[in-house]
The first five atom37 places (N, CA, C, CB, O) and aatype in JSON, in Angstrom:
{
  "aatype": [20, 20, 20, 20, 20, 20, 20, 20, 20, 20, 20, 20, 20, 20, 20, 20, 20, 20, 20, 20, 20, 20, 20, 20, 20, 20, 20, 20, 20, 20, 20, 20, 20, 20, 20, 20, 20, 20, 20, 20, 20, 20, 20, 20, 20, 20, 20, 20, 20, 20, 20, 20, 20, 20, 20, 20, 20, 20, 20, 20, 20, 20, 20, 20, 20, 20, 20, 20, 20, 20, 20, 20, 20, 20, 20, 20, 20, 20, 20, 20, 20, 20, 20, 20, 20, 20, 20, 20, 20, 20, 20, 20, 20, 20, 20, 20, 20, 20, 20, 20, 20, 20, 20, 20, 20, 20],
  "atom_mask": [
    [1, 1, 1, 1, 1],
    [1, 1, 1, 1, 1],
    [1, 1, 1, 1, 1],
    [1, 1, 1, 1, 1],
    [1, 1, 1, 1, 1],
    [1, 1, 1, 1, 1],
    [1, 1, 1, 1, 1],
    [1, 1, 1, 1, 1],
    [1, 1, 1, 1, 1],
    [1, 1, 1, 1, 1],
    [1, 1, 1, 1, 1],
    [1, 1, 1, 1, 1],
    [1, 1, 1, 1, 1],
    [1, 1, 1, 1, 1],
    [1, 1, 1, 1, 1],
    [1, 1, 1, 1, 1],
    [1, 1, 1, 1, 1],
    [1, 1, 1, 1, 1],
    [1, 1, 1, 1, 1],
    [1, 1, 1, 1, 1],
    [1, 1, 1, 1, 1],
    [1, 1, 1, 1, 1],
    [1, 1, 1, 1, 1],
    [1, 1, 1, 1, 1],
    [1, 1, 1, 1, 1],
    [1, 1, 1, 1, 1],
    [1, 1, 1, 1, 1],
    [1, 1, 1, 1, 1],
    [1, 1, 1, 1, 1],
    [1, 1, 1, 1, 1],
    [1, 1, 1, 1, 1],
    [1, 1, 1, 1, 1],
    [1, 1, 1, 1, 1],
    [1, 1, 1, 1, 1],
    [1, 1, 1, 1, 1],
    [1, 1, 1, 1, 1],
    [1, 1, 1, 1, 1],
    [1, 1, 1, 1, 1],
    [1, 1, 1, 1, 1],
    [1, 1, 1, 1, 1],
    [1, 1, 1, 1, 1],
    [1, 1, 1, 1, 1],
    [1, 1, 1, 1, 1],
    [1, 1, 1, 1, 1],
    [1, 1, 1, 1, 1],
    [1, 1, 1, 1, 1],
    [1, 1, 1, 1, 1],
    [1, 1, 1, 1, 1],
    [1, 1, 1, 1, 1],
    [1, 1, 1, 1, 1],
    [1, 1, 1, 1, 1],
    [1, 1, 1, 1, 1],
    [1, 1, 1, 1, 1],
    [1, 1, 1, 1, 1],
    [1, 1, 1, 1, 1],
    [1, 1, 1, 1, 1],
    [1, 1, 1, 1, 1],
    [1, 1, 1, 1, 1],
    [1, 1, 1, 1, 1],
    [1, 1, 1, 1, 1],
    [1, 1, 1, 1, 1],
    [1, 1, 1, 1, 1],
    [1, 1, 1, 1, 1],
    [1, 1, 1, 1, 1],
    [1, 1, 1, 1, 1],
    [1, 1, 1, 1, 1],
    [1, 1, 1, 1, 1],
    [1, 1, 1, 1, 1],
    [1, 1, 1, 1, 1],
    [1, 1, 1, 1, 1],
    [1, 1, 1, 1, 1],
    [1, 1, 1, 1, 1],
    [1, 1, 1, 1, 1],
    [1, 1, 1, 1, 1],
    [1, 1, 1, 1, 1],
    [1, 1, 1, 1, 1],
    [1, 1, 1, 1, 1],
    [1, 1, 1, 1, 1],
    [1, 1, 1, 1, 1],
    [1, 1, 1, 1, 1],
    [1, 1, 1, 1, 1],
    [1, 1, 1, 1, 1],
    [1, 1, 1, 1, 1],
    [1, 1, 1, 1, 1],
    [1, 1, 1, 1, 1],
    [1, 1, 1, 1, 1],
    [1, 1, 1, 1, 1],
    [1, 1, 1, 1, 1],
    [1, 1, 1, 1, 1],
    [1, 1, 1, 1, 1],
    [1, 1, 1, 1, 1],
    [1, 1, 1, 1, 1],
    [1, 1, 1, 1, 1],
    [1, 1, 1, 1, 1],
    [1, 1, 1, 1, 1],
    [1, 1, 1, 1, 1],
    [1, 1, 1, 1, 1],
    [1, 1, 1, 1, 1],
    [1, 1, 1, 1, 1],
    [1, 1, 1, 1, 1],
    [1, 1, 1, 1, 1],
    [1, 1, 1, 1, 1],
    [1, 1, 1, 1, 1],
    [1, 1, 1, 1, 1],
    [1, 1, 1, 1, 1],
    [1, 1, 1, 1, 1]
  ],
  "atom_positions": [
    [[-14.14, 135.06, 98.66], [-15.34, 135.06, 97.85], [-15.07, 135.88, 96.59], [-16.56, 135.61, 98.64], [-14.68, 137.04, 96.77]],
    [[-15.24, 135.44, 95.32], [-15.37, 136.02, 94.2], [-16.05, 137.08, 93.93], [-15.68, 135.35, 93.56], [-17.19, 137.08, 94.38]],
    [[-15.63, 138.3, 93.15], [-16.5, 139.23, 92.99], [-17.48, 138.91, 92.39], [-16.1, 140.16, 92.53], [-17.39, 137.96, 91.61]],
    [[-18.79, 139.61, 92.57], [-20.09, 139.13, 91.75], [-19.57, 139.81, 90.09], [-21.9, 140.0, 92.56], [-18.58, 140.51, 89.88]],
    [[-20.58, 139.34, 89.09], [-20.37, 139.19, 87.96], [-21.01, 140.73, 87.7], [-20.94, 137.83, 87.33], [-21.91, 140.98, 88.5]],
    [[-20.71, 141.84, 86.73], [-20.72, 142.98, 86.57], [-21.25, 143.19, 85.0], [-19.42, 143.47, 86.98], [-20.4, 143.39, 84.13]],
    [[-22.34, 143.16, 84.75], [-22.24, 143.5, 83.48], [-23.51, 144.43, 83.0], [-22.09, 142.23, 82.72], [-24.7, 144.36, 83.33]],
    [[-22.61, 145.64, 81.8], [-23.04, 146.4, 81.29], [-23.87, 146.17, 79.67], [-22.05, 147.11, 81.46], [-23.27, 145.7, 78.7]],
    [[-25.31, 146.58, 79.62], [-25.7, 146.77, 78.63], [-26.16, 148.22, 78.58], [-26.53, 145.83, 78.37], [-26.48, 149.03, 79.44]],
    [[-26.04, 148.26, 76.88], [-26.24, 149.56, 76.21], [-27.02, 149.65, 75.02], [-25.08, 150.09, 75.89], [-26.59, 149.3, 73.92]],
    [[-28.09, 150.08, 75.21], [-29.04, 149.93, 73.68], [-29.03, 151.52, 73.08], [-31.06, 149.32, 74.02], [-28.76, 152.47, 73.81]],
    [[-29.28, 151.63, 72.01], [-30.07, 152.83, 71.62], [-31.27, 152.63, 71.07], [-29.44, 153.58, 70.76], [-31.55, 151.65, 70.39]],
    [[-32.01, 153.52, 71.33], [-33.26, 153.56, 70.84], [-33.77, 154.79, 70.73], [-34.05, 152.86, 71.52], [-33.52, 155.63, 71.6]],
    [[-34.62, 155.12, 69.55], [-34.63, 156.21, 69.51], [-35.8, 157.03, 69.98], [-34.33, 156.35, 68.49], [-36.89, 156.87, 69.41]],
    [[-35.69, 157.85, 70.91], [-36.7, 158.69, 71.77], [-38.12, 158.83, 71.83], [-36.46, 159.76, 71.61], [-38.95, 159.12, 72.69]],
    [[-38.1, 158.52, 70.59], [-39.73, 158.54, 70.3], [-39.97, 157.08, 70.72], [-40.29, 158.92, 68.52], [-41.11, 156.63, 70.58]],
    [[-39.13, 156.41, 71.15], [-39.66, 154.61, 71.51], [-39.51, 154.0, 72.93], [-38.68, 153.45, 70.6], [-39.84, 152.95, 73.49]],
    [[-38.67, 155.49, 73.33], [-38.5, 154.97, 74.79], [-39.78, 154.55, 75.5], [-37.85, 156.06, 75.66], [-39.82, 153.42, 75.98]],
    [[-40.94, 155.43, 75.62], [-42.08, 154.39, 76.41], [-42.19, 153.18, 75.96], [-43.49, 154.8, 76.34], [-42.15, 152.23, 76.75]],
    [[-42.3, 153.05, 75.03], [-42.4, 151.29, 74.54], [-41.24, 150.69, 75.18], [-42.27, 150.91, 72.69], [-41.4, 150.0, 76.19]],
    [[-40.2, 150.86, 74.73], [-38.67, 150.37, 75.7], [-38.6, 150.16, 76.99], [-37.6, 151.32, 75.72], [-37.88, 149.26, 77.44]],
    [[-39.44, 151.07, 77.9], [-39.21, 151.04, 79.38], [-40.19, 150.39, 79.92], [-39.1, 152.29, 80.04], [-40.0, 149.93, 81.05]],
    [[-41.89, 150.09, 79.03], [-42.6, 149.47, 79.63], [-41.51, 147.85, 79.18], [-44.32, 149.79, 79.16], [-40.84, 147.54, 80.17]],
    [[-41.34, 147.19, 78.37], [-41.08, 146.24, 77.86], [-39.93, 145.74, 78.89], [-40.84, 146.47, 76.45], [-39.76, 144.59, 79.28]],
    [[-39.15, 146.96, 79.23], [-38.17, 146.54, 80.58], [-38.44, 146.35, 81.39], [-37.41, 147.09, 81.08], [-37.81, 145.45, 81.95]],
    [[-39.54, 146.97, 82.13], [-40.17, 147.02, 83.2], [-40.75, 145.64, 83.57], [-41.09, 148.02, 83.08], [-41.02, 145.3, 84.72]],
    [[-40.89, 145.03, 82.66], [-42.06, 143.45, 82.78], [-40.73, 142.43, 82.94], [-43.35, 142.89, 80.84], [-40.91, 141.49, 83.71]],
    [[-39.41, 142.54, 82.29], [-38.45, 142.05, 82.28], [-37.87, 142.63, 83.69], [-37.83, 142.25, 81.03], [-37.87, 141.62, 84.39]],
    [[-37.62, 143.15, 84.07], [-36.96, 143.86, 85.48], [-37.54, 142.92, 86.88], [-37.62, 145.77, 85.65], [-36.93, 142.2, 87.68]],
    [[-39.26, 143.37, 86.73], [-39.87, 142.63, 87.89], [-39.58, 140.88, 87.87], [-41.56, 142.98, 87.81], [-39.79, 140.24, 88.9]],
    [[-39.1, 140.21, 86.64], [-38.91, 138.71, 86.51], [-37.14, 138.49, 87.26], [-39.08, 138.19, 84.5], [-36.71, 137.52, 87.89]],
    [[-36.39, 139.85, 86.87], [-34.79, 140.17, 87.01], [-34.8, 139.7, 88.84], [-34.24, 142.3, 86.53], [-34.26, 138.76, 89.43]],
    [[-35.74, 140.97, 89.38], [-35.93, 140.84, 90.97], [-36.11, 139.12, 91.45], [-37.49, 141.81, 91.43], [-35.49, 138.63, 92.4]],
    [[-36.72, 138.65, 90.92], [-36.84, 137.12, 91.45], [-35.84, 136.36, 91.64], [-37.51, 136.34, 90.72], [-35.67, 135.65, 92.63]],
    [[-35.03, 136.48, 90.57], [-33.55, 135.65, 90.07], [-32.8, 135.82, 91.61], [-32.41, 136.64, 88.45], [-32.45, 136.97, 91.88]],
    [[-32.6, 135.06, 92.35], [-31.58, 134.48, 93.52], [-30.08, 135.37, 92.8], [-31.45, 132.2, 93.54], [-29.65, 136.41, 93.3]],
    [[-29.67, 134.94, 91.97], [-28.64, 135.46, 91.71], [-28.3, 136.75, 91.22], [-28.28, 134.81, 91.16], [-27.13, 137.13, 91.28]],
    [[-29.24, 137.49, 90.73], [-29.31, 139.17, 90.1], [-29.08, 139.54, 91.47], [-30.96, 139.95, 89.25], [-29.69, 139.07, 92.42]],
    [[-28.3, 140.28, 91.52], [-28.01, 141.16, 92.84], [-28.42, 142.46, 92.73], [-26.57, 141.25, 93.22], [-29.04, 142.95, 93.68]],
    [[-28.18, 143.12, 91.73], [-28.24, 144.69, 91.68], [-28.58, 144.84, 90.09], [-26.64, 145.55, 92.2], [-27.85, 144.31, 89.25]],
    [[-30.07, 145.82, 89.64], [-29.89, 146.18, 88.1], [-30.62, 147.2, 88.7], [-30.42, 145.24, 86.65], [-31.65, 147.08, 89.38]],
    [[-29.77, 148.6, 88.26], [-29.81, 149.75, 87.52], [-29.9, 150.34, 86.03], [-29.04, 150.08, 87.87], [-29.01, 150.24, 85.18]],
    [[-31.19, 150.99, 85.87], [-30.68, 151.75, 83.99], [-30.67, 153.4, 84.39], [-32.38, 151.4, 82.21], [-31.01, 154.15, 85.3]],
    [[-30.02, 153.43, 82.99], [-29.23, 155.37, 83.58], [-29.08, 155.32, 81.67], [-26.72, 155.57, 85.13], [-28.58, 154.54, 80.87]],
    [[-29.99, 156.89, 81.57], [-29.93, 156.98, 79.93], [-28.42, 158.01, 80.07], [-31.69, 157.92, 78.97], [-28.09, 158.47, 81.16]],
    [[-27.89, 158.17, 79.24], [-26.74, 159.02, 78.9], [-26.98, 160.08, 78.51], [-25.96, 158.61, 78.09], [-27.18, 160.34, 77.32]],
    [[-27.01, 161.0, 79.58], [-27.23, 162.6, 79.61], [-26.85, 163.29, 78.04], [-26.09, 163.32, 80.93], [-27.69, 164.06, 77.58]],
    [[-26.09, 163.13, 77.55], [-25.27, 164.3, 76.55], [-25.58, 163.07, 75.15], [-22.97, 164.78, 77.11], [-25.07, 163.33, 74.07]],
    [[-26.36, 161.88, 75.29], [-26.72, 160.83, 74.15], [-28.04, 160.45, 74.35], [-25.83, 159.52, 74.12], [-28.32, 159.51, 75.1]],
    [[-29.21, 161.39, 73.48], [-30.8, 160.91, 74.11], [-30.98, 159.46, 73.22], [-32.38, 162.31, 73.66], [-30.62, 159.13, 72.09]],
    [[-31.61, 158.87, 74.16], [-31.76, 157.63, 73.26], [-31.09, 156.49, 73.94], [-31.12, 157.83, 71.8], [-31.94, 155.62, 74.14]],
    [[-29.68, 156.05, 74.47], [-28.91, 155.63, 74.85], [-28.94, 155.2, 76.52], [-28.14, 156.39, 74.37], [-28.48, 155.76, 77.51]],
    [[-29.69, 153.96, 76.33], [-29.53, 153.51, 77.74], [-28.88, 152.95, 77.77], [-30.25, 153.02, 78.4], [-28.62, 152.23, 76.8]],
    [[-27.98, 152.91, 79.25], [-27.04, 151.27, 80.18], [-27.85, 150.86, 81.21], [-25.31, 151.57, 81.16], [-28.11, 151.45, 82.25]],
    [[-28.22, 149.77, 80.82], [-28.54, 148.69, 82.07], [-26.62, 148.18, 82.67], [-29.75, 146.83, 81.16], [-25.52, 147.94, 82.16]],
    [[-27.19, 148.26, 83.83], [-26.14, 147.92, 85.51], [-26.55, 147.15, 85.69], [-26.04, 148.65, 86.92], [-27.75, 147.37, 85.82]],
    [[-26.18, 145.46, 85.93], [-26.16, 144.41, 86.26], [-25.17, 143.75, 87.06], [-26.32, 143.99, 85.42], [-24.11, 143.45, 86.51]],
    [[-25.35, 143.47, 88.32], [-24.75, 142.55, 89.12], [-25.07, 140.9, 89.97], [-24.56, 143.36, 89.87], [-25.73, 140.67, 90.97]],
    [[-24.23, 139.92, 89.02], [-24.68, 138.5, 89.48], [-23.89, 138.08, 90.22], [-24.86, 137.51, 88.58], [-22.68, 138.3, 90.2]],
    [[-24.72, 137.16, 91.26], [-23.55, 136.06, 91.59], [-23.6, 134.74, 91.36], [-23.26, 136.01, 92.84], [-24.08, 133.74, 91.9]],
    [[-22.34, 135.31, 89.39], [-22.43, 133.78, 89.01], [-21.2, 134.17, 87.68], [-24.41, 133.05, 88.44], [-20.88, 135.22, 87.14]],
    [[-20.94, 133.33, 87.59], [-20.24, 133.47, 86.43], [-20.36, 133.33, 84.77], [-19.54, 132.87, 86.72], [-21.29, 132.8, 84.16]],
    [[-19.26, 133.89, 84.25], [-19.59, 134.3, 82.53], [-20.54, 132.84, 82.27], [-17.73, 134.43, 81.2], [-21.71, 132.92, 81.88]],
    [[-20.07, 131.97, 82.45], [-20.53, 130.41, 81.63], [-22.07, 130.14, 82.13], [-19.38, 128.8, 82.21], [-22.98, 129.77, 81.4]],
    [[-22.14, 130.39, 83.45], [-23.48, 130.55, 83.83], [-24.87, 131.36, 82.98], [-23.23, 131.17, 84.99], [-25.96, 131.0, 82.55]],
    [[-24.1, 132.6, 83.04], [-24.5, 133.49, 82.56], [-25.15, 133.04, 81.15], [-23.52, 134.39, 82.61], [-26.37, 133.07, 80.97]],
    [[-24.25, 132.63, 80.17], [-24.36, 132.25, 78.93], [-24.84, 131.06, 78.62], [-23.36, 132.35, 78.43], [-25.23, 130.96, 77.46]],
    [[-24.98, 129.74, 79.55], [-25.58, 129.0, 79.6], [-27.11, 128.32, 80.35], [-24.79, 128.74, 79.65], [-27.64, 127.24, 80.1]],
    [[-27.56, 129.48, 81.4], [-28.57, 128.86, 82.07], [-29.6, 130.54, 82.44], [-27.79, 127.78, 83.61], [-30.81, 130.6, 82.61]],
    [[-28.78, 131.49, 82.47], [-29.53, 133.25, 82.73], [-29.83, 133.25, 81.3], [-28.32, 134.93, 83.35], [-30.9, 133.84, 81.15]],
    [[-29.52, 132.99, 80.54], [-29.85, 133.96, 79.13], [-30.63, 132.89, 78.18], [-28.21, 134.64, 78.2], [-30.8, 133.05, 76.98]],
    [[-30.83, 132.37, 78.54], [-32.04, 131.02, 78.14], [-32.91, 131.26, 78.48], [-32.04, 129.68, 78.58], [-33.8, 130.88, 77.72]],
    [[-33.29, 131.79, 79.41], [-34.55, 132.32, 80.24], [-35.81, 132.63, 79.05], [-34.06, 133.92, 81.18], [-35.92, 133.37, 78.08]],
    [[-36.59, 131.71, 79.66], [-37.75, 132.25, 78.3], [-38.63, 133.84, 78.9], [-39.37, 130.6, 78.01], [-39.45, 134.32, 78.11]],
    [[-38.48, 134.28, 79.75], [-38.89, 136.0, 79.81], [-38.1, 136.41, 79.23], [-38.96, 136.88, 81.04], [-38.46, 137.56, 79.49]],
    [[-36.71, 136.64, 78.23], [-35.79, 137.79, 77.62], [-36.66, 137.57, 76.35], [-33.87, 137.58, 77.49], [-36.45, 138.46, 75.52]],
    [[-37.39, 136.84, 76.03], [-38.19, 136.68, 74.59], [-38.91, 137.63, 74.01], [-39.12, 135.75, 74.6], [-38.79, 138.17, 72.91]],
    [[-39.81, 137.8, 75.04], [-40.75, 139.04, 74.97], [-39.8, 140.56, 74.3], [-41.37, 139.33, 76.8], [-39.74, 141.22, 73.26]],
    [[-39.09, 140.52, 75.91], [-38.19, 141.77, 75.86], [-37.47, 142.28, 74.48], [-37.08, 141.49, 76.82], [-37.48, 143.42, 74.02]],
    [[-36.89, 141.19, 74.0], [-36.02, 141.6, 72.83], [-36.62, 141.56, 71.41], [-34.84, 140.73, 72.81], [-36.2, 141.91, 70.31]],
    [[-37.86, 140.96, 71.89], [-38.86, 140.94, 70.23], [-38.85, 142.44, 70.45], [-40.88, 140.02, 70.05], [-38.04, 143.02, 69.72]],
    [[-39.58, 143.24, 71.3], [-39.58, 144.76, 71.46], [-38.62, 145.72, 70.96], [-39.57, 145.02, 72.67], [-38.79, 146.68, 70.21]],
    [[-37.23, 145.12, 71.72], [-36.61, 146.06, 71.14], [-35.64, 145.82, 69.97], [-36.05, 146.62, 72.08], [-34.96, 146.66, 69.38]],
    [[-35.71, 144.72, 69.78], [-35.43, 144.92, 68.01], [-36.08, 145.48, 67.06], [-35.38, 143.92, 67.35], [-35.67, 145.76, 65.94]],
    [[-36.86, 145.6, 67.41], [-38.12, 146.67, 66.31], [-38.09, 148.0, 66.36], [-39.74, 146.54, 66.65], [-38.69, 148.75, 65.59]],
    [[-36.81, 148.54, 68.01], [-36.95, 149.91, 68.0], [-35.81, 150.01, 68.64], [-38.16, 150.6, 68.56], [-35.88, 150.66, 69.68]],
    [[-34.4, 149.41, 68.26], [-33.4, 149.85, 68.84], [-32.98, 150.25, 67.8], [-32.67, 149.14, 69.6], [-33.64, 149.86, 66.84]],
    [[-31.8, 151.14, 67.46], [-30.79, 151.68, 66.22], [-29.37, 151.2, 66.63], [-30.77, 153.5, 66.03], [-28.69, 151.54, 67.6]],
    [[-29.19, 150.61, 65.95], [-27.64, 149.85, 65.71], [-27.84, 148.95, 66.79], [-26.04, 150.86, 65.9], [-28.91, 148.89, 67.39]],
    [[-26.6, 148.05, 67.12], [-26.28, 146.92, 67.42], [-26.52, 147.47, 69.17], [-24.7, 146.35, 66.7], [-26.49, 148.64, 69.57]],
    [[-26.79, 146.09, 70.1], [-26.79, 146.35, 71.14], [-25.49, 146.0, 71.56], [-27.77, 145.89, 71.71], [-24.8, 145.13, 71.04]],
    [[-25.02, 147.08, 73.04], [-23.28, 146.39, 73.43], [-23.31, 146.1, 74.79], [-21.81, 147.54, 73.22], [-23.47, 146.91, 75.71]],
    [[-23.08, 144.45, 74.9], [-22.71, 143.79, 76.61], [-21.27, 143.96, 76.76], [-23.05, 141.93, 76.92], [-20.54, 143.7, 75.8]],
    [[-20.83, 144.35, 77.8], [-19.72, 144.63, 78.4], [-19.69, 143.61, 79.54], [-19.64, 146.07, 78.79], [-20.68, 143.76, 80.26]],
    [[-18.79, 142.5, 80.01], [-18.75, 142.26, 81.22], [-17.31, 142.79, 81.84], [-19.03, 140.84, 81.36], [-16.2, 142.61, 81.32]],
    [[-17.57, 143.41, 82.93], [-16.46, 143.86, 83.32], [-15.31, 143.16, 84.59], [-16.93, 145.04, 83.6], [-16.04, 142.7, 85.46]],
    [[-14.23, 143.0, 84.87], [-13.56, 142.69, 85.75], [-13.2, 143.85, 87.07], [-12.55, 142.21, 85.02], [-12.61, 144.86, 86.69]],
    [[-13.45, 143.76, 88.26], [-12.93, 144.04, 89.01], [-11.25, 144.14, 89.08], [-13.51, 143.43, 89.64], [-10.43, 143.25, 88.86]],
    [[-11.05, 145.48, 89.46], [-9.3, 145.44, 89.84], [-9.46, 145.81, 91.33], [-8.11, 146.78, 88.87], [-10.1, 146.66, 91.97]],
    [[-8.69, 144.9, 91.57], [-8.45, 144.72, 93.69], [-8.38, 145.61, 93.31], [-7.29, 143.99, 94.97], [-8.23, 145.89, 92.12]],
    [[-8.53, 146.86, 94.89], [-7.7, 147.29, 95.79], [-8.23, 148.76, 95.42], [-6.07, 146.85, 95.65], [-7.5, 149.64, 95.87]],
    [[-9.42, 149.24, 94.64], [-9.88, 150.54, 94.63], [-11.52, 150.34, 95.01], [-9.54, 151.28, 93.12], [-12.11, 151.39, 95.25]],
    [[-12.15, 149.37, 95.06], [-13.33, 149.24, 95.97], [-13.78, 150.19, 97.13], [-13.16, 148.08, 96.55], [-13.53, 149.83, 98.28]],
    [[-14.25, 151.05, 96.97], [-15.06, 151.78, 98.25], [-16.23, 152.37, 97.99], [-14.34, 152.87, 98.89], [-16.53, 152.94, 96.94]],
    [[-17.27, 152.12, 99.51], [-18.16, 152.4, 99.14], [-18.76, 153.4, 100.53], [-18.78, 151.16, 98.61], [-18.02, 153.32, 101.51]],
    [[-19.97, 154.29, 100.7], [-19.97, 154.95, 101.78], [-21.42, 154.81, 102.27], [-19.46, 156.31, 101.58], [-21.77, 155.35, 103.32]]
  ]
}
């Protein structure tokens, strides 16, 4: 079985906008939970960078999927009208690859 699909987002926004940011996620998150294929989303702001969230995302599905049938989704509409109005600089997706053989978990 293929590893599930891993991917990192990172916005900034600046502090004074985070309530607006987290309700706007929050409405997007509870639609995330439904998705059969979202396995796991976590956000974690960056301690020593205020402003700076990563959303933790885990699918089971792949990049093309992803880019062709998840991100079409007419709920990300809402979401990103929001935070383009209150993010600073560019947003960054990371998808990441698994390397066998250091996997553990407790």
């Amino acid at each position: 079985m293929p590893s599930p699909l891993t991917v990192h987002v990172t916005i900034t926004i600046d502090p004074s906008n985070l309530p607006t940011f987290y309700s706007a996620l929050k409405t997007l998150s509870e639609k995330l939970k439904q998705e059969p294929e979202c396995l796991y989303l976590n956000v974690f702001e960056i301690a020593q960078s205020p402003g700076v969230v990563r959303l933790v995302e885990m699918w089971d599905a792949d990049v093309e999927w992803m880019m062709n049938v998840q991100s079409k989704k007419e709920y990300y509409g809402p979401f990103f009208e929001v935070v383009e109005k209150i993010q600073v600089g560019e947003r960054k997706v990371e998808v990441l690859a698994v390397k066998e053989g250091f996997k553990f978990a407790k």
